[in-house]
N, C-alpha and C positions, 0 to 999 in steps of 0.2 A: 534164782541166784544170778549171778555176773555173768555167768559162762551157758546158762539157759538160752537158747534159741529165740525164745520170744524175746528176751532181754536184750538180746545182741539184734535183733532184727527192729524193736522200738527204739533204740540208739541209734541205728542206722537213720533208718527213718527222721528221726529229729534233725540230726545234722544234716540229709538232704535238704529238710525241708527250713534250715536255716541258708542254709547255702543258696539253695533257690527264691528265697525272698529276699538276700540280698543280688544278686544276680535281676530279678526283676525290679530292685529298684534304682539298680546302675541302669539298666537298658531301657525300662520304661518309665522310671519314678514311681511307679507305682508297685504294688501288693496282688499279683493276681489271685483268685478266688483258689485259697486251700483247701485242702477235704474231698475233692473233685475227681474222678481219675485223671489222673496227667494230659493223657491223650484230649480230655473235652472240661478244658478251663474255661473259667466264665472270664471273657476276654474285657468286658470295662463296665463300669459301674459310675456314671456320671452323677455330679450332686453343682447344680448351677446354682449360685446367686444373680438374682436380677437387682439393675437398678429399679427403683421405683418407677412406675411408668413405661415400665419395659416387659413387652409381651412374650414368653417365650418361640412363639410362633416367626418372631419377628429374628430369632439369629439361630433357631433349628438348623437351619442347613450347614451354618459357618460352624457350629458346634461337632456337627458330625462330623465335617472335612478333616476339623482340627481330631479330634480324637482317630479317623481314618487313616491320616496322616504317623498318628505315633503307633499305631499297632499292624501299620504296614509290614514292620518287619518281621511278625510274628511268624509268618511264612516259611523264611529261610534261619530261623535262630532256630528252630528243633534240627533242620539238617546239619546246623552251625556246630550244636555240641554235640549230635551223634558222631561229627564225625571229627567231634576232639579242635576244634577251630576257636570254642568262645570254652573258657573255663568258670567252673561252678565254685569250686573251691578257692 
């Protein structure tokens, strides 16, 4: 029923985990990996188009920097909203 525990705690749940995927797609654009426990998210999931002719070996590293570069702040955004600074809701 409504007032059942499991009911109240699957509710919760859902709107965390809406609030948290729009939260990660203001801060990173992206969707990080849900289902996971919190603590050990799968932090990026790259999907390149090359032009033709184009090796991936040949822009590896510029690829990494750039995606290094947007999940740099992953660091300090968990101490961010423990301690009430970035809002979820």
């Amino acid at each position: 029923g409504l007032g059942h525990p499991d009911t109240l705690c699957d509710a919760l749940a859902e709107q965390f985990s809406v609030a948290l995927s729009r939260f990660y797609l203001d801060h990173f654009g992206f969707i990080l990996h849900i289902g996971r426990p919190i603590q050990e998210p799968q932090i990026a999931d790259l999907h390149v188009r090359m032009k033709e002719g184009c090796a991936l070996g040949e822009v590896r590293t510029y690829i990494a920097e750039i995606a290094q570069a947007h999940l740099s702040a992953i660091n300090t955004l968990w101490r961010d909203l423990l301690a009430g600074e970035q809002k979820v809701f």
